[in-house]
mmCIF file of the N, C-alpha and C atoms, coordinates in Angstrom:
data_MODEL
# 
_entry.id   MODEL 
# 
loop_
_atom_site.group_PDB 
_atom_site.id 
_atom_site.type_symbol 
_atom_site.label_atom_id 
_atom_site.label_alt_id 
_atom_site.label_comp_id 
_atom_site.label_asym_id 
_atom_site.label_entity_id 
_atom_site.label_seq_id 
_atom_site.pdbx_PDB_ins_code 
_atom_site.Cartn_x 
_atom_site.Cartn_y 
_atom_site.Cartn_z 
_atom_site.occupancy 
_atom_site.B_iso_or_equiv 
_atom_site.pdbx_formal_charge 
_atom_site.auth_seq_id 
_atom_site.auth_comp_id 
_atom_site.auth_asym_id 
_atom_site.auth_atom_id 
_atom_site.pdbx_PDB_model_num 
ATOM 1   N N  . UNK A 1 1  ? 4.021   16.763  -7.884  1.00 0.00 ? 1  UNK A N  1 
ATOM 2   C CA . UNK A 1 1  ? 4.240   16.526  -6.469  1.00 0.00 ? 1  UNK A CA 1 
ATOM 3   C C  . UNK A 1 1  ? 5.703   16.143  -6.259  1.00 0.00 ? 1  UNK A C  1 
ATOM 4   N N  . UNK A 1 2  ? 6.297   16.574  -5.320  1.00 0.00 ? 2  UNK A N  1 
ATOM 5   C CA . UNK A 1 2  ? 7.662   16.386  -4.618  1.00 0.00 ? 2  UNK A CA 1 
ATOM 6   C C  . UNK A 1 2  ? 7.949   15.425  -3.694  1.00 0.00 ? 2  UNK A C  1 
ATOM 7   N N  . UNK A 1 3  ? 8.486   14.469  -3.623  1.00 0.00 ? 3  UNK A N  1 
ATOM 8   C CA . UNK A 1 3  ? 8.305   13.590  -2.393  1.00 0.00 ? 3  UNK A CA 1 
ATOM 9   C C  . UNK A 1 3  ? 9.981   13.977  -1.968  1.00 0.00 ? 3  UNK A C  1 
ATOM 10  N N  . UNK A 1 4  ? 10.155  14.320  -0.625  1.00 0.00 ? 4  UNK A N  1 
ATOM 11  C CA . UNK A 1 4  ? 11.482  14.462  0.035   1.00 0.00 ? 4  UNK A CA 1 
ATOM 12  C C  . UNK A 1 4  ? 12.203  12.944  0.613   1.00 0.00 ? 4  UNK A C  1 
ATOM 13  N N  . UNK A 1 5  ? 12.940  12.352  0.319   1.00 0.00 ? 5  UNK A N  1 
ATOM 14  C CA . UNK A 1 5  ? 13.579  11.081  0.799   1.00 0.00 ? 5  UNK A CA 1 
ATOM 15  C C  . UNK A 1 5  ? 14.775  11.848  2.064   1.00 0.00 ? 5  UNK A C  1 
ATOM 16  N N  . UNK A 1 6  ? 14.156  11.158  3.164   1.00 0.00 ? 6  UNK A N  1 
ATOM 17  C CA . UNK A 1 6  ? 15.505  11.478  4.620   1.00 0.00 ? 6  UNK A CA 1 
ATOM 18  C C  . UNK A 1 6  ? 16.785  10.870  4.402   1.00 0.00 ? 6  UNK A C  1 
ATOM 19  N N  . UNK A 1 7  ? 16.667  9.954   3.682   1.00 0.00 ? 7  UNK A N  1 
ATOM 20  C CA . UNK A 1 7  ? 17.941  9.328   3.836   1.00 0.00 ? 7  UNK A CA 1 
ATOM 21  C C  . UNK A 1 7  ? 17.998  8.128   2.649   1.00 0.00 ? 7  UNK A C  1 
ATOM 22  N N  . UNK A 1 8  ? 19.060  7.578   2.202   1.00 0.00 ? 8  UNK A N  1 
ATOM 23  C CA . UNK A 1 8  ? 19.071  6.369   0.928   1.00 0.00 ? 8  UNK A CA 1 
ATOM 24  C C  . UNK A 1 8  ? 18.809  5.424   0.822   1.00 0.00 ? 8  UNK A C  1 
ATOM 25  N N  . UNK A 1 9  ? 17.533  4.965   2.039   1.00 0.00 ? 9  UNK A N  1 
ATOM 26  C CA . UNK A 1 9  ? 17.234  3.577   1.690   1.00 0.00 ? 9  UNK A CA 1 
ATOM 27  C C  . UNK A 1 9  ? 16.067  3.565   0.683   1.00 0.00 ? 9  UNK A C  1 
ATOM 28  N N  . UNK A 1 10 ? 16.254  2.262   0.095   1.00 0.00 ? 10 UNK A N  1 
ATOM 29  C CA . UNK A 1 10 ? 15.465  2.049   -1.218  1.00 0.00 ? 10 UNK A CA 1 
ATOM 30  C C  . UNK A 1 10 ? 14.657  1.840   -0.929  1.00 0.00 ? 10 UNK A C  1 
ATOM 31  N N  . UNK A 1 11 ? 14.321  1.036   0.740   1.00 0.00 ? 11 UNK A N  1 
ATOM 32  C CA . UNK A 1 11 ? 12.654  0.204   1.266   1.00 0.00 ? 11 UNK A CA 1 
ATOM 33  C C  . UNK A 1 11 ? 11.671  0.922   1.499   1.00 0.00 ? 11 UNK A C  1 
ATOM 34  N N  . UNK A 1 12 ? 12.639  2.193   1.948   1.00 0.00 ? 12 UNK A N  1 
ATOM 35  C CA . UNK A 1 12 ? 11.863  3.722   2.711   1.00 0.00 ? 12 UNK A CA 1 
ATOM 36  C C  . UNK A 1 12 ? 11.031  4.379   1.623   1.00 0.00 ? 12 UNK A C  1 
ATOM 37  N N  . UNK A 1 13 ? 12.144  4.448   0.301   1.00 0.00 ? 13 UNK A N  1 
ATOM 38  C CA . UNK A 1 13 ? 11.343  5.396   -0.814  1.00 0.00 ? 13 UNK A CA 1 
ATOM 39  C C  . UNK A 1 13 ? 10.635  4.628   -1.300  1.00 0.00 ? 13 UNK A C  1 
ATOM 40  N N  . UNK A 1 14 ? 10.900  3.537   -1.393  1.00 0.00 ? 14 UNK A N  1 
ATOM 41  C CA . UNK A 1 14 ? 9.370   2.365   -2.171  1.00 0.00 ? 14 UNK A CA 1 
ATOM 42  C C  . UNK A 1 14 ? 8.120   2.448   -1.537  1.00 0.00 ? 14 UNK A C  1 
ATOM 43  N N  . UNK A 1 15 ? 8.289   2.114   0.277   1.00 0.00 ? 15 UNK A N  1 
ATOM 44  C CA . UNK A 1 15 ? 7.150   2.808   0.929   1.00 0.00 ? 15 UNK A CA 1 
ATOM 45  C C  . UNK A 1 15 ? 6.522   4.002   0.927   1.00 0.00 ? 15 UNK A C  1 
ATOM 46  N N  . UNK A 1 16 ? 7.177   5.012   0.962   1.00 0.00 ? 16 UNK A N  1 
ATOM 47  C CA . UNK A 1 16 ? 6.940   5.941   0.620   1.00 0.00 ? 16 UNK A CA 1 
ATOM 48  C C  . UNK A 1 16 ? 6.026   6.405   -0.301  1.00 0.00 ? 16 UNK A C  1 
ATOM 49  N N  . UNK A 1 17 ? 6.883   5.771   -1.618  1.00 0.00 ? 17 UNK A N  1 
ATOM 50  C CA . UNK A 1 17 ? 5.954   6.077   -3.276  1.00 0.00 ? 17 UNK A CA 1 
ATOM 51  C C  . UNK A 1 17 ? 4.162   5.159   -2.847  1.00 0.00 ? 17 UNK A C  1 
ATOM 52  N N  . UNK A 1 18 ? 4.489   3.932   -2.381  1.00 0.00 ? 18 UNK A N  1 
ATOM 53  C CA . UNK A 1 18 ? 3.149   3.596   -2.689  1.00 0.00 ? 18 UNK A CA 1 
ATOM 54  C C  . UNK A 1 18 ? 2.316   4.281   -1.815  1.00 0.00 ? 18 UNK A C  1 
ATOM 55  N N  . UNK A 1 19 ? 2.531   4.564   -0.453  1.00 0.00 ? 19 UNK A N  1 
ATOM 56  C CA . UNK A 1 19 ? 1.657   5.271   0.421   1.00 0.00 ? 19 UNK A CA 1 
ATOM 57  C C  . UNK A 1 19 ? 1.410   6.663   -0.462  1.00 0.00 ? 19 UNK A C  1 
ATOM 58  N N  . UNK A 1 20 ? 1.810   7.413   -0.977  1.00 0.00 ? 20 UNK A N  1 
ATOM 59  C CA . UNK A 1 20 ? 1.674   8.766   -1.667  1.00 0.00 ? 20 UNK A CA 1 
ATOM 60  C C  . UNK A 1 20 ? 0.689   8.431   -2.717  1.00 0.00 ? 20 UNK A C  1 
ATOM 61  N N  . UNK A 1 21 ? 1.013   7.206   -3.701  1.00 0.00 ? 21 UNK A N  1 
ATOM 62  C CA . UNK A 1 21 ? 0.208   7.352   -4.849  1.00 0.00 ? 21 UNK A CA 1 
ATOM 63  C C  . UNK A 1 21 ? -1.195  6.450   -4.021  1.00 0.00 ? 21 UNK A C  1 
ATOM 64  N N  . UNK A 1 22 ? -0.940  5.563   -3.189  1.00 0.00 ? 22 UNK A N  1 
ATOM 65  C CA . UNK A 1 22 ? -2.157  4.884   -2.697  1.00 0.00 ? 22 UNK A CA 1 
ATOM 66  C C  . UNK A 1 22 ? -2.966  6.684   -2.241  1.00 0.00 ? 22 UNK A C  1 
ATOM 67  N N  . UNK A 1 23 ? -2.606  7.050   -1.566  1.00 0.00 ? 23 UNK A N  1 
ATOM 68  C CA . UNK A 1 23 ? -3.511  8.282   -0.772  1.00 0.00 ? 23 UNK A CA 1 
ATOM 69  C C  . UNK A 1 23 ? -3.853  9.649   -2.287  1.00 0.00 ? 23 UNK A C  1 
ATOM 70  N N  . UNK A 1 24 ? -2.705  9.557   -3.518  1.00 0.00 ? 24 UNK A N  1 
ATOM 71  C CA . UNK A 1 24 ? -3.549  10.979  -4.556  1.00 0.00 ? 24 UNK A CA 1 
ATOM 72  C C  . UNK A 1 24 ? -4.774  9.916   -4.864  1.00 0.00 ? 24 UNK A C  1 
ATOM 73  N N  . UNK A 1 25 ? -4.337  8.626   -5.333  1.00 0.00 ? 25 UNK A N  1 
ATOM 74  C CA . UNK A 1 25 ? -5.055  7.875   -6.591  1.00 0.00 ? 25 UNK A CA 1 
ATOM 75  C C  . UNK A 1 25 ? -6.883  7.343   -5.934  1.00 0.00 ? 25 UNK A C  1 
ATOM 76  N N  . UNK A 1 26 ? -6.089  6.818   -4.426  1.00 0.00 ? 26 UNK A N  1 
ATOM 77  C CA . UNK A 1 26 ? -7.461  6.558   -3.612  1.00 0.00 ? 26 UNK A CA 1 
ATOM 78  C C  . UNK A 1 26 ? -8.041  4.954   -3.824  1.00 0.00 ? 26 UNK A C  1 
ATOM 79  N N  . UNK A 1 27 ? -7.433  4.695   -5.253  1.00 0.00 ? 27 UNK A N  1 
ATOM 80  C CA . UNK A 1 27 ? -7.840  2.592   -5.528  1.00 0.00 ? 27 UNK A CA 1 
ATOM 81  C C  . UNK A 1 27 ? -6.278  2.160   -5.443  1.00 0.00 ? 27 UNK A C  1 
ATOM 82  N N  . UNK A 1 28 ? -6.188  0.892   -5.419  1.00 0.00 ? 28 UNK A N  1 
ATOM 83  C CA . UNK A 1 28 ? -5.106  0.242   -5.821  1.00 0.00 ? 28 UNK A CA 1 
ATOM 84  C C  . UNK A 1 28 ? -4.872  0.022   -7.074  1.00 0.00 ? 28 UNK A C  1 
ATOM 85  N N  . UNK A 1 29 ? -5.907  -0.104  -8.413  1.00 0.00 ? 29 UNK A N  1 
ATOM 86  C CA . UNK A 1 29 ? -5.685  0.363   -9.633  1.00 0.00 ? 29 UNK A CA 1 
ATOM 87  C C  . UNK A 1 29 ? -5.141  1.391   -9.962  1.00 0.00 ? 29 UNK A C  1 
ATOM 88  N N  . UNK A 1 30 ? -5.511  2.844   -9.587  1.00 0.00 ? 30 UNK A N  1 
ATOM 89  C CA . UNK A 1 30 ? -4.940  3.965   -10.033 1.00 0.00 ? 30 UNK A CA 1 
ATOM 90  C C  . UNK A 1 30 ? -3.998  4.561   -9.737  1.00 0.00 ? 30 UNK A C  1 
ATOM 91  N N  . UNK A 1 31 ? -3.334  4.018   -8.074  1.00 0.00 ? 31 UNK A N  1 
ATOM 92  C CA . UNK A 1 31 ? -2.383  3.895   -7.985  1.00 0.00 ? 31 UNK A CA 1 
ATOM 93  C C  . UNK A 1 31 ? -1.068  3.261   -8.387  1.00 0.00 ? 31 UNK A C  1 
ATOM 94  N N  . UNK A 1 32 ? -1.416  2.208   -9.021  1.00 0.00 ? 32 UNK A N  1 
ATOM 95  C CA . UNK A 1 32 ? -0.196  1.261   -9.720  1.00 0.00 ? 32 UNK A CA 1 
ATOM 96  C C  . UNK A 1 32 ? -0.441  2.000   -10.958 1.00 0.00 ? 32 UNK A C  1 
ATOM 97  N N  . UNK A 1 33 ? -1.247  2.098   -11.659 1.00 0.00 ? 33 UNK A N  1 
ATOM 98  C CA . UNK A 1 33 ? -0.504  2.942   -12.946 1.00 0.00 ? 33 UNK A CA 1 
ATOM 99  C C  . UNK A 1 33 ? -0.198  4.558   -12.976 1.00 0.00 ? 33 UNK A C  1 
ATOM 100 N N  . UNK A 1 34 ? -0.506  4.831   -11.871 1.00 0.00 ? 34 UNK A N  1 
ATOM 101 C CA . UNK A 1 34 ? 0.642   6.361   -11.238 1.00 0.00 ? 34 UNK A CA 1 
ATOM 102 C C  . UNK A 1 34 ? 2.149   5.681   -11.341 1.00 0.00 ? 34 UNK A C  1 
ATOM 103 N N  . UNK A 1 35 ? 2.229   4.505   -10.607 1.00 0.00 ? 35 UNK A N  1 
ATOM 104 C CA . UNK A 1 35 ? 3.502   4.140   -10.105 1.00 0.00 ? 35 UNK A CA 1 
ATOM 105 C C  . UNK A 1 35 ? 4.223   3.497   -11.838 1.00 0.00 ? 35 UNK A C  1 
ATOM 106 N N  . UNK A 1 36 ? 3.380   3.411   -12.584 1.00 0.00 ? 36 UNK A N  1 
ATOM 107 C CA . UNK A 1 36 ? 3.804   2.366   -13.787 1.00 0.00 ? 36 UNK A CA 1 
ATOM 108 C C  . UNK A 1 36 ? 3.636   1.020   -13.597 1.00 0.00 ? 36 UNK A C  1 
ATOM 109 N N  . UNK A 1 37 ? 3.275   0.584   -12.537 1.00 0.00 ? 37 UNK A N  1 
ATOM 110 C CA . UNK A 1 37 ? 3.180   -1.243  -12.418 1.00 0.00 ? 37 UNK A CA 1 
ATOM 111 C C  . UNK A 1 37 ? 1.769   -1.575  -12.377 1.00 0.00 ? 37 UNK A C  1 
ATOM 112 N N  . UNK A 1 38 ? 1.819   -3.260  -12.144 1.00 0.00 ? 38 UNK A N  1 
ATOM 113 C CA . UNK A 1 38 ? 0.623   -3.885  -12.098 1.00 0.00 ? 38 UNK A CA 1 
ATOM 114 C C  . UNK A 1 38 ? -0.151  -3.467  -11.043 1.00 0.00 ? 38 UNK A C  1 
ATOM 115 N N  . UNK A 1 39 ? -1.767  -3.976  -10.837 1.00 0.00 ? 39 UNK A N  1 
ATOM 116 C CA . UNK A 1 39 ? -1.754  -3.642  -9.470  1.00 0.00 ? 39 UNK A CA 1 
ATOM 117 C C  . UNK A 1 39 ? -1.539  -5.007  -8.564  1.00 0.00 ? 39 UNK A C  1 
ATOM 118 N N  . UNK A 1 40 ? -1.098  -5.943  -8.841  1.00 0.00 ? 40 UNK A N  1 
ATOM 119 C CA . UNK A 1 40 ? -0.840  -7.169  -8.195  1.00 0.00 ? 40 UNK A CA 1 
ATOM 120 C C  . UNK A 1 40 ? 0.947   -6.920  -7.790  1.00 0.00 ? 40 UNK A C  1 
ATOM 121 N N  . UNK A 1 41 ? 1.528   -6.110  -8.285  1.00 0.00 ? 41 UNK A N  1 
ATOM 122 C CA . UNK A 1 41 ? 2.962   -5.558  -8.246  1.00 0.00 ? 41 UNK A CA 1 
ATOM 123 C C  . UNK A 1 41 ? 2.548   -4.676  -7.129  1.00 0.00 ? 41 UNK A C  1 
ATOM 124 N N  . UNK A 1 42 ? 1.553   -3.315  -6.963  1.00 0.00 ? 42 UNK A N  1 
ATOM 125 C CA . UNK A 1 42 ? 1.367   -2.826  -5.887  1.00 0.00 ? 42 UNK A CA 1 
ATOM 126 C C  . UNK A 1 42 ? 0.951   -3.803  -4.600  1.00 0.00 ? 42 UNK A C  1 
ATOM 127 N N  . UNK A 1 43 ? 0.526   -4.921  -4.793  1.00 0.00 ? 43 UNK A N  1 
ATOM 128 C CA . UNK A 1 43 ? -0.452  -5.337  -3.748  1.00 0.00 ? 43 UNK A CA 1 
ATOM 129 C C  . UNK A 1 43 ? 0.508   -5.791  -3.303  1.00 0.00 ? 43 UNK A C  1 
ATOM 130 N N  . UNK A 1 44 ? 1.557   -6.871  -3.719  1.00 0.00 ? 44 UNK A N  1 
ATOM 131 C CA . UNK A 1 44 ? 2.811   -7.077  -2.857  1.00 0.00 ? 44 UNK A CA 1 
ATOM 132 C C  . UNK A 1 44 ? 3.354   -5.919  -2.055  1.00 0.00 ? 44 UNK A C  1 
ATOM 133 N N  . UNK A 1 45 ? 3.980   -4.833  -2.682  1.00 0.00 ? 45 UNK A N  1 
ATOM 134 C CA . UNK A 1 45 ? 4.799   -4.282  -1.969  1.00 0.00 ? 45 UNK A CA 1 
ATOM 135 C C  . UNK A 1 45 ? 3.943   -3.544  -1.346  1.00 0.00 ? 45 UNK A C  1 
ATOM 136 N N  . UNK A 1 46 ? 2.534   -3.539  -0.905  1.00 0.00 ? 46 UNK A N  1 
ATOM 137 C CA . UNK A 1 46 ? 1.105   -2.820  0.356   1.00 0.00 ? 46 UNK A CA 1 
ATOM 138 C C  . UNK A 1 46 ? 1.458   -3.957  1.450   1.00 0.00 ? 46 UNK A C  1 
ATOM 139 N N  . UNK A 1 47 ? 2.152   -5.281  0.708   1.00 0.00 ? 47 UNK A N  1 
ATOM 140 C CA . UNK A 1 47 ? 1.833   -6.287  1.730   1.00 0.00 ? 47 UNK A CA 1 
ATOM 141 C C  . UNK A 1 47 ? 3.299   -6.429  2.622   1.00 0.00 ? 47 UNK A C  1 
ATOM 142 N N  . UNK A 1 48 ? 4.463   -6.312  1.849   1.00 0.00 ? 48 UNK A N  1 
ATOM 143 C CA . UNK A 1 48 ? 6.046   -6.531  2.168   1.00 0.00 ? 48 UNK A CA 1 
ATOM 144 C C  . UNK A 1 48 ? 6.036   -5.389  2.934   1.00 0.00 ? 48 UNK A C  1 
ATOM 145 N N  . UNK A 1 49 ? 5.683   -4.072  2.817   1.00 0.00 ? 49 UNK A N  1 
ATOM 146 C CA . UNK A 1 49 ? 5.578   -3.383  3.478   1.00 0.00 ? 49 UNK A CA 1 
ATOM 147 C C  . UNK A 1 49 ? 4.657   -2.866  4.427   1.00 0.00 ? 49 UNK A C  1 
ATOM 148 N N  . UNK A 1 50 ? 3.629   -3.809  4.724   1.00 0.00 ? 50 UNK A N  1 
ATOM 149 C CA . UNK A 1 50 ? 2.881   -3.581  5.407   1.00 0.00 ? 50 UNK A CA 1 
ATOM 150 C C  . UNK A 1 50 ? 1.862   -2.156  5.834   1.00 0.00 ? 50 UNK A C  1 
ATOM 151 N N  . UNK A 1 51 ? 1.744   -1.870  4.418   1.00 0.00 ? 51 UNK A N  1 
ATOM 152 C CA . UNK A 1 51 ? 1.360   -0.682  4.796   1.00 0.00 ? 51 UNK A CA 1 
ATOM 153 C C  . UNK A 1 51 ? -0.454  -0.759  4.386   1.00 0.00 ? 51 UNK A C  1 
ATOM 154 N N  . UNK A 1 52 ? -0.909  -0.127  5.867   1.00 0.00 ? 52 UNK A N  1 
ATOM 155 C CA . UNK A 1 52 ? -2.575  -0.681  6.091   1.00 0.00 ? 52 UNK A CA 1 
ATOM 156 C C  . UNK A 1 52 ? -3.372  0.118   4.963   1.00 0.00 ? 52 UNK A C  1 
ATOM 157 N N  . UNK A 1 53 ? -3.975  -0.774  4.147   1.00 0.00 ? 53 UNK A N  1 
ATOM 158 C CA . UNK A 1 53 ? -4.847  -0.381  3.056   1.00 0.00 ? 53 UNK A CA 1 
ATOM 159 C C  . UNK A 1 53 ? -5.909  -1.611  3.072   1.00 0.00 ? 53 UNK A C  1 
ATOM 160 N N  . UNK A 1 54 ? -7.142  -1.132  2.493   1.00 0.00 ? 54 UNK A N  1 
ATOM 161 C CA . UNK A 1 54 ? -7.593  0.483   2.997   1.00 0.00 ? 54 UNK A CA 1 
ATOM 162 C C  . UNK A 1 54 ? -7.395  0.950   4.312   1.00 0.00 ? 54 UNK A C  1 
ATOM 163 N N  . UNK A 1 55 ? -7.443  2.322   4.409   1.00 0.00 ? 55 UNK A N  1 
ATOM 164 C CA . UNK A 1 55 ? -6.671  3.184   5.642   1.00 0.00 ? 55 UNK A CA 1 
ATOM 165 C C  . UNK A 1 55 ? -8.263  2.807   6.303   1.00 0.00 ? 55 UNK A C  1 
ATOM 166 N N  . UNK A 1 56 ? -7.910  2.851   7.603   1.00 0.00 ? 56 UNK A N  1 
ATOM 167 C CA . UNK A 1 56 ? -8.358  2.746   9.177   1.00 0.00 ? 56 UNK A CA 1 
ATOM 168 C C  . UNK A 1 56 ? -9.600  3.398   9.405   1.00 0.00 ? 56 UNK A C  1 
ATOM 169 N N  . UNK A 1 57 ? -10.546 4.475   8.287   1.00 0.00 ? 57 UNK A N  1 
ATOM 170 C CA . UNK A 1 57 ? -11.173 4.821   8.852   1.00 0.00 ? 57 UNK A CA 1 
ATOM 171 C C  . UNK A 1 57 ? -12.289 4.152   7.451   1.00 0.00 ? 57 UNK A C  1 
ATOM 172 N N  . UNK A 1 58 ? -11.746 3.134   6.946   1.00 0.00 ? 58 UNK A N  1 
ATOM 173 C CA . UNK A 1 58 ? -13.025 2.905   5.793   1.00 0.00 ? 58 UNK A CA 1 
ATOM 174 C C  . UNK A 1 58 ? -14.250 2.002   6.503   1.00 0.00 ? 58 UNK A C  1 
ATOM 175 N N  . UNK A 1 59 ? -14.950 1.680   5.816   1.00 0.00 ? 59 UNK A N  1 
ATOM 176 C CA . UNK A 1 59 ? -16.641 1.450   6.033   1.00 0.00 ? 59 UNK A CA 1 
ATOM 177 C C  . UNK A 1 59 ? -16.588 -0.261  7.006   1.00 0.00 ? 59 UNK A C  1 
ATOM 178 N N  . UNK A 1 60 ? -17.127 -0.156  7.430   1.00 0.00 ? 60 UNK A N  1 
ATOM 179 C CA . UNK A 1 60 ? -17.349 -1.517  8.403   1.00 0.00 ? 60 UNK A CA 1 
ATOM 180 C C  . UNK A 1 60 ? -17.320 -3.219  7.640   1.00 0.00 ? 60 UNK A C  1 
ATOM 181 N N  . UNK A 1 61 ? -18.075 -2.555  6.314   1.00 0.00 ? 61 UNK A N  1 
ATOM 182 C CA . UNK A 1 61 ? -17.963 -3.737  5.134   1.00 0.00 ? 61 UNK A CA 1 
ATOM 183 C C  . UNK A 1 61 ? -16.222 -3.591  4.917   1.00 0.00 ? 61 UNK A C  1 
ATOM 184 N N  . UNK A 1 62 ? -15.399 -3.019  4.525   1.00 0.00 ? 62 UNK A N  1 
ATOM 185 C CA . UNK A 1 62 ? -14.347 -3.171  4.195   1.00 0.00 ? 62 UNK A CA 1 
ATOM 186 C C  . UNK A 1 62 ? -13.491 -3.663  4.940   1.00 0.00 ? 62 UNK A C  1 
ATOM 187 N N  . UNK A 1 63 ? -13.824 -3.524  6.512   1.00 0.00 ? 63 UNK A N  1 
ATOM 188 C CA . UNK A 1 63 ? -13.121 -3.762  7.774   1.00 0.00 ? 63 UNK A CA 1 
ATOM 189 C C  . UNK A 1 63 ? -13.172 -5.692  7.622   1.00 0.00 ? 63 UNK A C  1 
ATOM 190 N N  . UNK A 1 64 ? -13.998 -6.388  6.965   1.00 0.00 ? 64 UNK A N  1 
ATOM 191 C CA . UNK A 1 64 ? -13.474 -8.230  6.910   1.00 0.00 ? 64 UNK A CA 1 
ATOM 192 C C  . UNK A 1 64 ? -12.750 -8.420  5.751   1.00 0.00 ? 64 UNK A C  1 
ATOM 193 N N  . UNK A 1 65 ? -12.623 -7.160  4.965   1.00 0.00 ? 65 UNK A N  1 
ATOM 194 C CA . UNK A 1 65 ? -11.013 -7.358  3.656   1.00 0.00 ? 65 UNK A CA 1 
ATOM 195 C C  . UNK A 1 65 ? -9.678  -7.061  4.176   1.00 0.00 ? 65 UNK A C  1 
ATOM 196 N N  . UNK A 1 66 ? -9.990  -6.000  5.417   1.00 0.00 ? 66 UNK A N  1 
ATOM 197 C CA . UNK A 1 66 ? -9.026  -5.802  6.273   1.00 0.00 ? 66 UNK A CA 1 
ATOM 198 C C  . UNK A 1 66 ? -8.199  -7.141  6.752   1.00 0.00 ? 66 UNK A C  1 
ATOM 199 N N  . UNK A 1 67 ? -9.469  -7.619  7.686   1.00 0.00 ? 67 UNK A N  1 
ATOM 200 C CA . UNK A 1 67 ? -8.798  -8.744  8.497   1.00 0.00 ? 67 UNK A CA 1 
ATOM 201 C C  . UNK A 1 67 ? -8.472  -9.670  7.845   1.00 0.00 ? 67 UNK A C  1 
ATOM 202 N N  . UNK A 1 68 ? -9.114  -10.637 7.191   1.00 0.00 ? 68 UNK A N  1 
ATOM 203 C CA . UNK A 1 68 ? -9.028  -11.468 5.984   1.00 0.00 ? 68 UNK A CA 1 
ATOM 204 C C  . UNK A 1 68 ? -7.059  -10.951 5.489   1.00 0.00 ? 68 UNK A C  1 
ATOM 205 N N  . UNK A 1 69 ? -6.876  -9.686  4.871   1.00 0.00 ? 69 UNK A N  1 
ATOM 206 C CA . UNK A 1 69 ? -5.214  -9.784  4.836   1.00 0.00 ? 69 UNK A CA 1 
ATOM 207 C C  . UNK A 1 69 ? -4.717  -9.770  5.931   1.00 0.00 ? 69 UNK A C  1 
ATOM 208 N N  . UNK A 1 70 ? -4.723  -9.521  7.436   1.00 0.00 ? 70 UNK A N  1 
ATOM 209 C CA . UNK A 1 70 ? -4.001  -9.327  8.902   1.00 0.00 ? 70 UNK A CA 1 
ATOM 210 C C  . UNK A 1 70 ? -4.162  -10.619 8.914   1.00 0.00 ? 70 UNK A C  1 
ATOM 211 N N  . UNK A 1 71 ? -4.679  -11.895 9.000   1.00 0.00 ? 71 UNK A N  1 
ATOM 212 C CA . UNK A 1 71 ? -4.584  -13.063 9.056   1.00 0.00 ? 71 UNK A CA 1 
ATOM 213 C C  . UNK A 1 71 ? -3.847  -13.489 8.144   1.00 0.00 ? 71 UNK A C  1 
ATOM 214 N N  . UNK A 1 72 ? -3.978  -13.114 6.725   1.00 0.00 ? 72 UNK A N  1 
ATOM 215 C CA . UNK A 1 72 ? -2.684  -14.051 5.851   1.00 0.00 ? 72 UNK A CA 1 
ATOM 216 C C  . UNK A 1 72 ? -1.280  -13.592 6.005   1.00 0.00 ? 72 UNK A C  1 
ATOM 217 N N  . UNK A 1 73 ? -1.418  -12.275 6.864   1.00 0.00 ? 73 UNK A N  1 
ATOM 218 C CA . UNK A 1 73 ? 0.027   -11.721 7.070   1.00 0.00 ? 73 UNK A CA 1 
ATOM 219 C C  . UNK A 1 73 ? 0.701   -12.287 7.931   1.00 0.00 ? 73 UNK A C  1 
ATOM 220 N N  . UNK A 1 74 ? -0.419  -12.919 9.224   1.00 0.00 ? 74 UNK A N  1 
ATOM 221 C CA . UNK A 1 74 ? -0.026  -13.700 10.136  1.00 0.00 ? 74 UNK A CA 1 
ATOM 222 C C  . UNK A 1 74 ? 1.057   -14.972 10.131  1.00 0.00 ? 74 UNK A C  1 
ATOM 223 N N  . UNK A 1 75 ? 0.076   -15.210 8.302   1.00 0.00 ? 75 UNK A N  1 
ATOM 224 C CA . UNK A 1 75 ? 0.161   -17.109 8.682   1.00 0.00 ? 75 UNK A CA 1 
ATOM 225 C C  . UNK A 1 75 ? 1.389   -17.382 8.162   1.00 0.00 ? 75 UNK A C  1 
ATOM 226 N N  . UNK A 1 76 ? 1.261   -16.104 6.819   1.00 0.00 ? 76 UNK A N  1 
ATOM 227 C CA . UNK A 1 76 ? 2.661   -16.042 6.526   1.00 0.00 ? 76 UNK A CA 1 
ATOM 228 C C  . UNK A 1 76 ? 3.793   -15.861 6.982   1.00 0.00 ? 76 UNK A C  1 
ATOM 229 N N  . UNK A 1 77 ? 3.918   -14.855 8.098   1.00 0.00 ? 77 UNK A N  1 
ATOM 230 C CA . UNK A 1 77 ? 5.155   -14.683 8.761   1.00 0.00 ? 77 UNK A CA 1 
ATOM 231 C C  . UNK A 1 77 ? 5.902   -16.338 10.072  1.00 0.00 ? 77 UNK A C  1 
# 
């Protein structure tokens, strides 16, 4: 797979990489060792970057793991 970068920021292609390997791999395990890291190394940068995992259309049970992180993102900021 090819990923095209628009332009040289490093935050962009980091987002980037994890959204790509989060969406081939489908877990946050199999995605961090696509990427080579932990998956507690992915879970930060899902979180610094805010990028919504699991995606928006998962199961109603998954939707209070959702919120549960939108609240610590809160409390944190």
């Amino acid at each position: 797979m090819r990923l095209v970068l628009e332009d040289w920021n490093l935050n962009a292609a980091e987002r980037l990489l994890c959204v790509e390997a989060l969406a081939t791999a489908g877990s946050i395990v199999e995605a961090a060792q696509l990427l080579g890291i932990t998956r507690h190394a992915l879970k930060r940068r899902i979180i610094k970057h805010r990028i919504e995992w699991p995606r928006s259309s998962a199961s109603a049970g998954d939707s209070a793991t959702a919120n549960a992180s939108a609240s610590a993102s809160v409390t944190a900021e």
